[in-house]
PDB file of N, CA, C and O in Angstrom:
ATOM      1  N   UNK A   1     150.827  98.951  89.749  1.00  0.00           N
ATOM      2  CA  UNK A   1     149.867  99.999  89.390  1.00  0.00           C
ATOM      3  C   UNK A   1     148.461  99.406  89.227  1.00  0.00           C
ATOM      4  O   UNK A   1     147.462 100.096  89.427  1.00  0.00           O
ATOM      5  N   UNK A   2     148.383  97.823  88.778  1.00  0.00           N
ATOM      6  CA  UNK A   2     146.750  97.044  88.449  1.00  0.00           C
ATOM      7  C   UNK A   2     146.402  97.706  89.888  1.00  0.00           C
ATOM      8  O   UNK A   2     145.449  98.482  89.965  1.00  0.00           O
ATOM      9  N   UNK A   3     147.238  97.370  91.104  1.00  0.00           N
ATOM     10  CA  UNK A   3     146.299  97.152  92.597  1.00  0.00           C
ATOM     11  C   UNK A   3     145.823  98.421  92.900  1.00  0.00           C
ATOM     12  O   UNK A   3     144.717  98.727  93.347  1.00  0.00           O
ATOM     13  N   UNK A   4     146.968  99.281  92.550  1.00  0.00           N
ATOM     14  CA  UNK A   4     146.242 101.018  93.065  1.00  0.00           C
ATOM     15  C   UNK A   4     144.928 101.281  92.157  1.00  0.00           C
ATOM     16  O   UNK A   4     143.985 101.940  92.593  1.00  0.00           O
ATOM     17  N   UNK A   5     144.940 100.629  90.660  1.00  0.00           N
ATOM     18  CA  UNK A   5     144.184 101.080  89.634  1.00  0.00           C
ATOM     19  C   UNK A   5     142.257 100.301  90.797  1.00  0.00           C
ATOM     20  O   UNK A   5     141.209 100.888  91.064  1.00  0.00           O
ATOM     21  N   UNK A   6     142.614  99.211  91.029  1.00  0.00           N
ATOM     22  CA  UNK A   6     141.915  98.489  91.671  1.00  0.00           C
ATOM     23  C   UNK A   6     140.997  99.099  92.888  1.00  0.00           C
ATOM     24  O   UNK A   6     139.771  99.051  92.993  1.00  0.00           O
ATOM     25  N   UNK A   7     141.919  99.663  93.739  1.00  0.00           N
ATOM     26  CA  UNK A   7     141.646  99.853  94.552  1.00  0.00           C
ATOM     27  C   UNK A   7     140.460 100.882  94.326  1.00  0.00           C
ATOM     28  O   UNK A   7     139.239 100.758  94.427  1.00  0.00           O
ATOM     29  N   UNK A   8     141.666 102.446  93.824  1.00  0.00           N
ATOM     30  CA  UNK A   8     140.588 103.670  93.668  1.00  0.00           C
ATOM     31  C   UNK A   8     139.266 103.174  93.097  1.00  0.00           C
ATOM     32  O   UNK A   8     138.247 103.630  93.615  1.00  0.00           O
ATOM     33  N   UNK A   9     139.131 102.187  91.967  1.00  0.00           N
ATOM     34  CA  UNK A   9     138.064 101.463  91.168  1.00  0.00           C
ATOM     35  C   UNK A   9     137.278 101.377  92.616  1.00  0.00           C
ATOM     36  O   UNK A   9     136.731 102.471  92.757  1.00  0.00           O
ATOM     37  N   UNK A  10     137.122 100.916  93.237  1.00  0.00           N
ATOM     38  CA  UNK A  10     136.747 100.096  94.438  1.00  0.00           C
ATOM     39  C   UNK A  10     135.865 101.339  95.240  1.00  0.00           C
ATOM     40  O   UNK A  10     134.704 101.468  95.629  1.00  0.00           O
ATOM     41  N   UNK A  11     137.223 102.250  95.253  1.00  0.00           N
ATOM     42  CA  UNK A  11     136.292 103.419  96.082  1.00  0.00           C
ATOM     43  C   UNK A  11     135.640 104.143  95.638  1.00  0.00           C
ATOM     44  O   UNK A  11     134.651 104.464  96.297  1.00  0.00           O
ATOM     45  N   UNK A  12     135.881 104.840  94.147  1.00  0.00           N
ATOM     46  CA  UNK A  12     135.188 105.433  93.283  1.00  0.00           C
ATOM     47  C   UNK A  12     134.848 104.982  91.883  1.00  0.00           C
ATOM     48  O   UNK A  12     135.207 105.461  90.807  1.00  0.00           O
ATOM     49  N   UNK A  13     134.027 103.889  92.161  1.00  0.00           N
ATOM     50  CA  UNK A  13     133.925 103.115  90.402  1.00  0.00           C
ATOM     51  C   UNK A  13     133.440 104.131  89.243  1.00  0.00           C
ATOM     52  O   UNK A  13     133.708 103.967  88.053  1.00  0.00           O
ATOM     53  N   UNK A  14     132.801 105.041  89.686  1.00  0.00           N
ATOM     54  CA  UNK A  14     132.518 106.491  88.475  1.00  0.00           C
ATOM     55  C   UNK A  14     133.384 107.002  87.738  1.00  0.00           C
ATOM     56  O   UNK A  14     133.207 107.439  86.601  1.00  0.00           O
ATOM     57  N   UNK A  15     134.503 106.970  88.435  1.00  0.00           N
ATOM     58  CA  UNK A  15     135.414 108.117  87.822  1.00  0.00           C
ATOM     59  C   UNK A  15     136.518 106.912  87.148  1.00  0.00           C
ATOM     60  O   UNK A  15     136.537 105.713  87.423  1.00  0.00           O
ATOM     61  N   UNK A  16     137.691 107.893  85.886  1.00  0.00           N
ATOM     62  CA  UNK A  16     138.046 107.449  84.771  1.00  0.00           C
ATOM     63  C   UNK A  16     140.059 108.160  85.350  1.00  0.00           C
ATOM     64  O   UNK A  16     140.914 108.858  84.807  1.00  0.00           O
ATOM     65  N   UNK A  17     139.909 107.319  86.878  1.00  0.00           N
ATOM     66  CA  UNK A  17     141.347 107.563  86.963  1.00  0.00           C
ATOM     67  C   UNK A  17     142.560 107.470  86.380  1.00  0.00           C
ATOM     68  O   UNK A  17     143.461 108.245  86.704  1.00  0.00           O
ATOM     69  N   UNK A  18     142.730 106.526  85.464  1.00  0.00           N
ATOM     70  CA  UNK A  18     143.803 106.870  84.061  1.00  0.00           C
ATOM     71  C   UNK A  18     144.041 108.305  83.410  1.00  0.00           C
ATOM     72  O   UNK A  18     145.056 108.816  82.937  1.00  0.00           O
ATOM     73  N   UNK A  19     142.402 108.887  83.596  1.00  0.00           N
ATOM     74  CA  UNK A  19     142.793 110.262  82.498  1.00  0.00           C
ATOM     75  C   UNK A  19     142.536 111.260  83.722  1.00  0.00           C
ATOM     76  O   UNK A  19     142.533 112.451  83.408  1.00  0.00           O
ATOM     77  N   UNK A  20     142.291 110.915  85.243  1.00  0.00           N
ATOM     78  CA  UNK A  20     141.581 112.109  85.413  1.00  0.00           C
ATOM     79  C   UNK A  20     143.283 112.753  86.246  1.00  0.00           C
ATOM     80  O   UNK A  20     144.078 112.085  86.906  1.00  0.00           O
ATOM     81  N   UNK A  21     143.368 114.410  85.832  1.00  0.00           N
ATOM     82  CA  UNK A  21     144.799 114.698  86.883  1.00  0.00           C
ATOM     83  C   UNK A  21     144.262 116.019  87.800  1.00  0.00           C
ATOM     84  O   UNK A  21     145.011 116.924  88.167  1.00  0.00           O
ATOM     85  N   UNK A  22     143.030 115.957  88.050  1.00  0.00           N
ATOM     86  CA  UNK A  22     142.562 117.105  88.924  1.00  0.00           C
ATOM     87  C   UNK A  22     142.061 116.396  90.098  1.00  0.00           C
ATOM     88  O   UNK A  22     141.384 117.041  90.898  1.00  0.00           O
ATOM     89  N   UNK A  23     142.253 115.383  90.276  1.00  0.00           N
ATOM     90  CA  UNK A  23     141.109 114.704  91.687  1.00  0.00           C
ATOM     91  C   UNK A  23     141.130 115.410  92.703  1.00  0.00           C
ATOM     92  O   UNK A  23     140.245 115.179  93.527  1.00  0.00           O
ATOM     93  N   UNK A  24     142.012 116.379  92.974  1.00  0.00           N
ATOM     94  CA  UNK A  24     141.469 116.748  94.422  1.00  0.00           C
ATOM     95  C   UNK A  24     141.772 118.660  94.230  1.00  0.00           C
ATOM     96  O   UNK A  24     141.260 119.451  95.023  1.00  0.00           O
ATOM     97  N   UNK A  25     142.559 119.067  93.197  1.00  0.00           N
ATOM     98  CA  UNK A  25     141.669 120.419  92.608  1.00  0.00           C
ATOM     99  C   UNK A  25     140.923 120.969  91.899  1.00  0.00           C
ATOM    100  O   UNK A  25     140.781 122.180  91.723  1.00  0.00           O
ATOM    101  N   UNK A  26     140.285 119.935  91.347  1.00  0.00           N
ATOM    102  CA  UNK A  26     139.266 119.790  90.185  1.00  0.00           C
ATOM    103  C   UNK A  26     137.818 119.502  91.615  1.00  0.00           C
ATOM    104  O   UNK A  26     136.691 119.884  91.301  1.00  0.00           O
ATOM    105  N   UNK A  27     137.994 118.908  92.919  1.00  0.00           N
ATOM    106  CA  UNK A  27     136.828 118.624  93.571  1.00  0.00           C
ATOM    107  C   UNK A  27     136.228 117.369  93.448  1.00  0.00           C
ATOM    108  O   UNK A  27     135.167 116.991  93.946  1.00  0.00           O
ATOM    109  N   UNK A  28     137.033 116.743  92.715  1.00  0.00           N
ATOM    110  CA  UNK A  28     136.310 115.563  92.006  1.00  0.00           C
ATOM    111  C   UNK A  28     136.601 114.232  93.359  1.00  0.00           C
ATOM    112  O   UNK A  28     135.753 113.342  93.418  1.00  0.00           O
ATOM    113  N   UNK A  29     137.719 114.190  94.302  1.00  0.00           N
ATOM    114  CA  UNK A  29     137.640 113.688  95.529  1.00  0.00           C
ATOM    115  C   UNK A  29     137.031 114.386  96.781  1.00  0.00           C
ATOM    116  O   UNK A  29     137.609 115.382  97.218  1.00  0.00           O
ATOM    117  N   UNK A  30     135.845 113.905  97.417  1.00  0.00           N
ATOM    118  CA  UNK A  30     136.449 114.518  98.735  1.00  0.00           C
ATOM    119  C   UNK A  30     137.245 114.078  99.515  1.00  0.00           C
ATOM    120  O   UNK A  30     138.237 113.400  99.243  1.00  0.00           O
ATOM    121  N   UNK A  31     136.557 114.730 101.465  1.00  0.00           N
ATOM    122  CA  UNK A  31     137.426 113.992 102.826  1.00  0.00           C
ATOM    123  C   UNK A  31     137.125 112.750 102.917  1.00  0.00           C
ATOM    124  O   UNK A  31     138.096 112.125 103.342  1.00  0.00           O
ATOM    125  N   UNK A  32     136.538 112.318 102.785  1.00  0.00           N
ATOM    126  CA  UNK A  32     136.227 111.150 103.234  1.00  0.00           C
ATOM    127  C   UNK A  32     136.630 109.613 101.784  1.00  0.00           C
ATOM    128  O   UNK A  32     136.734 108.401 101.975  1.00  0.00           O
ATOM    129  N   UNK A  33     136.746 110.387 100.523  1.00  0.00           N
ATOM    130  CA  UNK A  33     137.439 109.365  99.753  1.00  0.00           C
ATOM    131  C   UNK A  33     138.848 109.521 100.137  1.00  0.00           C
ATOM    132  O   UNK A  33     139.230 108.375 100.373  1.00  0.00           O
ATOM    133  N   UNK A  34     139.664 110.205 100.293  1.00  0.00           N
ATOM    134  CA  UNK A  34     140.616 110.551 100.751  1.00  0.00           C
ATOM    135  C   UNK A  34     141.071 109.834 101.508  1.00  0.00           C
ATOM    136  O   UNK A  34     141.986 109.079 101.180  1.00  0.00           O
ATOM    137  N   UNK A  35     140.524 109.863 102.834  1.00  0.00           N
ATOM    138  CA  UNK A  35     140.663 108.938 104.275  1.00  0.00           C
ATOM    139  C   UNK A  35     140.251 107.390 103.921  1.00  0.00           C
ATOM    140  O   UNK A  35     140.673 106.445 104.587  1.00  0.00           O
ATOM    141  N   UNK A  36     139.405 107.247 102.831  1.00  0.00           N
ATOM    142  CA  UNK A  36     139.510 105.944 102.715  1.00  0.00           C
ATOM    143  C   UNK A  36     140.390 105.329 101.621  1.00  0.00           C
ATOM    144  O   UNK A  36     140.907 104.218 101.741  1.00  0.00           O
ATOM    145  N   UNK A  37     140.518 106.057 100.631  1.00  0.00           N
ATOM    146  CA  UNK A  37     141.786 105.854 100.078  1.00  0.00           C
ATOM    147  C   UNK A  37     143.462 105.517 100.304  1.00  0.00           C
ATOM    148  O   UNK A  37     144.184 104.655  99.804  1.00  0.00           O
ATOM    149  N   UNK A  38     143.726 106.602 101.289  1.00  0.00           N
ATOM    150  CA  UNK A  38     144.843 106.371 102.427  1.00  0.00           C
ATOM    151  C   UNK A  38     144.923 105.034 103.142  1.00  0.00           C
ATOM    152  O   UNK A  38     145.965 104.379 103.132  1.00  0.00           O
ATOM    153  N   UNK A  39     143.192 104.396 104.119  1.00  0.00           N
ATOM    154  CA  UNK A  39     143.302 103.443 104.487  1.00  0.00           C
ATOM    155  C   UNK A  39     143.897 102.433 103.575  1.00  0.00           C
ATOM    156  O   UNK A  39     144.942 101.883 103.921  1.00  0.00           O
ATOM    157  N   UNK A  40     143.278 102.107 102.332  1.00  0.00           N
ATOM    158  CA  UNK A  40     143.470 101.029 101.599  1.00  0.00           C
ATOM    159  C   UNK A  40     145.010 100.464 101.112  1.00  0.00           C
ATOM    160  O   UNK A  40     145.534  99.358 100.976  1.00  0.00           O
ATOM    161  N   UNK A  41     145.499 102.176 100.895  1.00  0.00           N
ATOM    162  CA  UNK A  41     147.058 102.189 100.557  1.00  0.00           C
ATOM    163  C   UNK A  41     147.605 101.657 101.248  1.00  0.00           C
ATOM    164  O   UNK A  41     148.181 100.627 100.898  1.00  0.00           O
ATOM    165  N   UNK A  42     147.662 102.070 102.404  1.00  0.00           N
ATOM    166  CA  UNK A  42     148.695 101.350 103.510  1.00  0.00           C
ATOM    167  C   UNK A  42     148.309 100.132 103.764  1.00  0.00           C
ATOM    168  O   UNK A  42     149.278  99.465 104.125  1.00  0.00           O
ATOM    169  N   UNK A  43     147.070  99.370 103.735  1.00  0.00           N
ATOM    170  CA  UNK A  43     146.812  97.997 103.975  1.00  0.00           C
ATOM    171  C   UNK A  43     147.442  97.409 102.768  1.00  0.00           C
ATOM    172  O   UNK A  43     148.251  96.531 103.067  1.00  0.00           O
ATOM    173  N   UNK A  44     147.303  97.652 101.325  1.00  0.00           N
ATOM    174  CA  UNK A  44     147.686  97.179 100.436  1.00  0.00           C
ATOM    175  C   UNK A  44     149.253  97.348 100.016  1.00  0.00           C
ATOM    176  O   UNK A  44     149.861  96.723  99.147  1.00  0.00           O
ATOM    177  N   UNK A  45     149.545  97.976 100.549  1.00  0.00           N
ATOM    178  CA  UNK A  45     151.388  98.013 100.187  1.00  0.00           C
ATOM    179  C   UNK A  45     152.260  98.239 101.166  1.00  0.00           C
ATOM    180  O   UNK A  45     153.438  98.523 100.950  1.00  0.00           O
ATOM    181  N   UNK A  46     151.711  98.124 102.391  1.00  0.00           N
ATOM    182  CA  UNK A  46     152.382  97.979 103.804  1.00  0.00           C
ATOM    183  C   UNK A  46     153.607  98.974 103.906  1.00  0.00           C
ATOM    184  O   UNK A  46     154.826  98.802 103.932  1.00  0.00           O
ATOM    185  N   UNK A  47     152.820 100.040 103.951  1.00  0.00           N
ATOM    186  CA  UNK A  47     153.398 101.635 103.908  1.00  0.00           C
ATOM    187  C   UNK A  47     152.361 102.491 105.148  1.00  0.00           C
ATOM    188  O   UNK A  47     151.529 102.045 105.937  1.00  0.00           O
ATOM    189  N   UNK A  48     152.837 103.842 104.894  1.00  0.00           N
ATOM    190  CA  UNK A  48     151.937 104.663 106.264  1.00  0.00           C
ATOM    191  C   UNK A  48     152.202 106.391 105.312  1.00  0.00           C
ATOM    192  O   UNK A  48     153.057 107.276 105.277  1.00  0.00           O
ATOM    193  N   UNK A  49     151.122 106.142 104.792  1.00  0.00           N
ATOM    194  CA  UNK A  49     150.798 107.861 104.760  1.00  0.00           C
ATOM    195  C   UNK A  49     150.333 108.188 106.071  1.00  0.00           C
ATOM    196  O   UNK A  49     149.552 107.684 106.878  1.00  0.00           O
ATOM    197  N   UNK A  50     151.230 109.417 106.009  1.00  0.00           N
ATOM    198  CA  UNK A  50     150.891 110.629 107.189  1.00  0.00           C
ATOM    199  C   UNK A  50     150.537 111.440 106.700  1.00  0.00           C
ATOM    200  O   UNK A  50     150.525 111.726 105.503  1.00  0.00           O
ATOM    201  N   UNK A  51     150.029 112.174 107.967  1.00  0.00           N
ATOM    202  CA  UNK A  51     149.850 113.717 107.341  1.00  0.00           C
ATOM    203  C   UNK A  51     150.863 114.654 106.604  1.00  0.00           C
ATOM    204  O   UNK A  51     150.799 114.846 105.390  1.00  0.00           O
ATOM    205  N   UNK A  52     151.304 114.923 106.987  1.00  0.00           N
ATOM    206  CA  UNK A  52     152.998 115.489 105.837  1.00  0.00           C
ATOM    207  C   UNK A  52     152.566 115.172 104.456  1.00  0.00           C
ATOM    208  O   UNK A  52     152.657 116.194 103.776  1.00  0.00           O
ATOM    209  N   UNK A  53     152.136 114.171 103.779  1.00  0.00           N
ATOM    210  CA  UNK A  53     151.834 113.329 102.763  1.00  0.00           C
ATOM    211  C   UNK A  53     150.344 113.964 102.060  1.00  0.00           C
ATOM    212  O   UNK A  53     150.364 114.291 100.873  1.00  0.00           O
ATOM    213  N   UNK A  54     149.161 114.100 102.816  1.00  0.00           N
ATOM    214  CA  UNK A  54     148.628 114.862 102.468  1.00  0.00           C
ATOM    215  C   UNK A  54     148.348 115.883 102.385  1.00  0.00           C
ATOM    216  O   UNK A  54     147.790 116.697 103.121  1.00  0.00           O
ATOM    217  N   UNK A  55     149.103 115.882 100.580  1.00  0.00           N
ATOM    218  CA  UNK A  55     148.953 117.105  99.782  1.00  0.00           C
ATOM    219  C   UNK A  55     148.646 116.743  98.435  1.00  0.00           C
ATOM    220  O   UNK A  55     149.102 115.768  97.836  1.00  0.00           O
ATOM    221  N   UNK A  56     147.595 117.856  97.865  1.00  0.00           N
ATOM    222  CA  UNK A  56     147.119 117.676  96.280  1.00  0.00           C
ATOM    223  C   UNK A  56     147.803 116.958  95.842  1.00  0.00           C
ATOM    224  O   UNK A  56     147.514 115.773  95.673  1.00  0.00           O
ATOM    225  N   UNK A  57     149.145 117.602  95.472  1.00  0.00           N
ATOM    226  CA  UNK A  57     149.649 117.374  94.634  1.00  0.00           C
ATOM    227  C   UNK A  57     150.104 115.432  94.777  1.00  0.00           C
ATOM    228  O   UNK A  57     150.150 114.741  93.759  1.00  0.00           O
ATOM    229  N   UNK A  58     150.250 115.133  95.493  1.00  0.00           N
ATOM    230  CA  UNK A  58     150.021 113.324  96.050  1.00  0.00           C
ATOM    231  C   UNK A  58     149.043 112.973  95.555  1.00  0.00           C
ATOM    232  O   UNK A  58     149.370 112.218  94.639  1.00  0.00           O
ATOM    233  N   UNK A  59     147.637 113.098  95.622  1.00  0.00           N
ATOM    234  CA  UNK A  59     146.499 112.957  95.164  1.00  0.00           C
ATOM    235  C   UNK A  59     145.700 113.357  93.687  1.00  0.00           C
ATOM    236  O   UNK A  59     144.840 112.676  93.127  1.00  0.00           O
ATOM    237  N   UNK A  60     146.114 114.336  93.355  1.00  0.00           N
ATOM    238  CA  UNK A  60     145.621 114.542  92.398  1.00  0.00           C
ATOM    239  C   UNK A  60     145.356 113.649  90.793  1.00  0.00           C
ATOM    240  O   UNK A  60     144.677 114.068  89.856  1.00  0.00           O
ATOM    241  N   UNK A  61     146.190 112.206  90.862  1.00  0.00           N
ATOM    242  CA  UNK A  61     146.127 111.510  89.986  1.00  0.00           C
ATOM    243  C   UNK A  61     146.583 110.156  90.338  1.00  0.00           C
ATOM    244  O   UNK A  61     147.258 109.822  91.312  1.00  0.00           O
ATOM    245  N   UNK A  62     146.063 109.364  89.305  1.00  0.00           N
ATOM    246  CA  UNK A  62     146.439 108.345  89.939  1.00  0.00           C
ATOM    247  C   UNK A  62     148.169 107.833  90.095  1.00  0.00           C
ATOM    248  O   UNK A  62     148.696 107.016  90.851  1.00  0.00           O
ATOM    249  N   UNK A  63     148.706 108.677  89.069  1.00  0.00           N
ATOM    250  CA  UNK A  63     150.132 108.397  88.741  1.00  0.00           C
ATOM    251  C   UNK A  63     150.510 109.371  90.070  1.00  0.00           C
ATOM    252  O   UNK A  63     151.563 108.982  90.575  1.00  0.00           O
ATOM    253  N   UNK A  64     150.120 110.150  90.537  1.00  0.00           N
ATOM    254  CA  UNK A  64     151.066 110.795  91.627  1.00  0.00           C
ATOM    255  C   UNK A  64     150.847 109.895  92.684  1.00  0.00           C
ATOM    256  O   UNK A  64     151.763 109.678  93.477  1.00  0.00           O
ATOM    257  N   UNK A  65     149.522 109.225  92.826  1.00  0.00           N
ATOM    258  CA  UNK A  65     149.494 108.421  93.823  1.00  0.00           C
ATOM    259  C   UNK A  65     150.307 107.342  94.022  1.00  0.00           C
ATOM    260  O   UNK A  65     150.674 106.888  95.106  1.00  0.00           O
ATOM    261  N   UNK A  66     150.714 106.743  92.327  1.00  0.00           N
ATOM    262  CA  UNK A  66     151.624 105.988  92.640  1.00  0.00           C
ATOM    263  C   UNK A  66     152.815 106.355  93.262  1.00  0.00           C
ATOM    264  O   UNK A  66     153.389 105.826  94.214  1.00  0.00           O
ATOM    265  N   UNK A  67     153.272 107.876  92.224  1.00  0.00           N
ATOM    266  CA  UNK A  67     154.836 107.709  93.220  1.00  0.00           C
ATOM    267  C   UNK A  67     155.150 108.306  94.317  1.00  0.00           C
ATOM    268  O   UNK A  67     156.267 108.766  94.554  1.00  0.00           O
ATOM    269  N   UNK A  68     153.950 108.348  95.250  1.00  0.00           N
ATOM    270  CA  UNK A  68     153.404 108.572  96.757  1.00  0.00           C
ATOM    271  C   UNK A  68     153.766 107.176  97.301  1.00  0.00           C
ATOM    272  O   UNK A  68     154.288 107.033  98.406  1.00  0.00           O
ATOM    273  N   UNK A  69     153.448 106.087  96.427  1.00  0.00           N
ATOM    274  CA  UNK A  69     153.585 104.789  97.242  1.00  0.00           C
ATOM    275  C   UNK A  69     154.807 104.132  96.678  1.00  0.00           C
ATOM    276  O   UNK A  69     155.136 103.119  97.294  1.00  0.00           O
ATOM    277  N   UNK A  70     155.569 104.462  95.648  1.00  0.00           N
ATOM    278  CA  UNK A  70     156.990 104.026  95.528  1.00  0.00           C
ATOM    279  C   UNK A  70     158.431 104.940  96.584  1.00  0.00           C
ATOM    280  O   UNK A  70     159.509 104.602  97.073  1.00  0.00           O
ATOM    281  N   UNK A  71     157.580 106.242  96.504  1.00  0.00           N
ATOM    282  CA  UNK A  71     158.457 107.127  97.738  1.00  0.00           C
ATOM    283  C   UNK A  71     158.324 106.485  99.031  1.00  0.00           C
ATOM    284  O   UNK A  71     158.908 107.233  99.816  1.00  0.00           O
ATOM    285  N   UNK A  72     157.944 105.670  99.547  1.00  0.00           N
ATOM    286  CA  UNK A  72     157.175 105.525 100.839  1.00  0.00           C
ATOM    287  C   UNK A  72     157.814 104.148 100.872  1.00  0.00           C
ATOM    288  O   UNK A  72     158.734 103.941 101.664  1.00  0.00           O
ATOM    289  N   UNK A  73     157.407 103.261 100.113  1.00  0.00           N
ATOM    290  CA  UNK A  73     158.203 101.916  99.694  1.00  0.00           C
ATOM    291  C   UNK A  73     159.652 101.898  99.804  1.00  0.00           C
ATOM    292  O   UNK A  73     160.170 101.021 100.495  1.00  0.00           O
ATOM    293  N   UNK A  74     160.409 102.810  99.173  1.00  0.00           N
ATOM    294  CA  UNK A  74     161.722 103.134  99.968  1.00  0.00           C
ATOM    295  C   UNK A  74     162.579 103.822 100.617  1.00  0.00           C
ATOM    296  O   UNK A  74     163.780 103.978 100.393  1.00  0.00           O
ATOM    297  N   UNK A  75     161.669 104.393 101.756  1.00  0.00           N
ATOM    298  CA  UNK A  75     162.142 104.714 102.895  1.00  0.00           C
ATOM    299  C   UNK A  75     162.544 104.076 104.195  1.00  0.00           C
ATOM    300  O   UNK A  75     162.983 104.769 105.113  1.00  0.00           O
TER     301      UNK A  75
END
């Protein structure tokens, strides 16, 4: 969880992803953090979000993001 915590840090150092659980119906992500977010995931945990995958509810926090990348991890 440090590396995902890391990462988003990386793409959006503003925001307070521990508390935030609206990131992407709250508006608080856009397309393009999104798409670069995705990139980073899959470089960093040698996984493949697809499209199927993006949905809010995946995104919307950082904890869903994680278990976006533990679902994915064992498949």
């Amino acid at each position: 969880m440090d590396e995902l915590k890391r990462i988003l840090e990386e793409v959006r150092p503003d925001l307070d992803f521990e508390n935030e659980k609206m990131l992407i119906d709250g508006g608080i992500l856009d397309s393009f953090d999104i798409i670069t977010i995705v990139g980073e995931l899959n470089e960093a945990f040698g996984i493949e979000i697809n499209v199927a995958d993006l949905l809010p509810e995946n995104f919307n926090s950082m904890d869903a993001m994680w278990e976006l990348i533990q679902k994915l991890r064992n498949e």
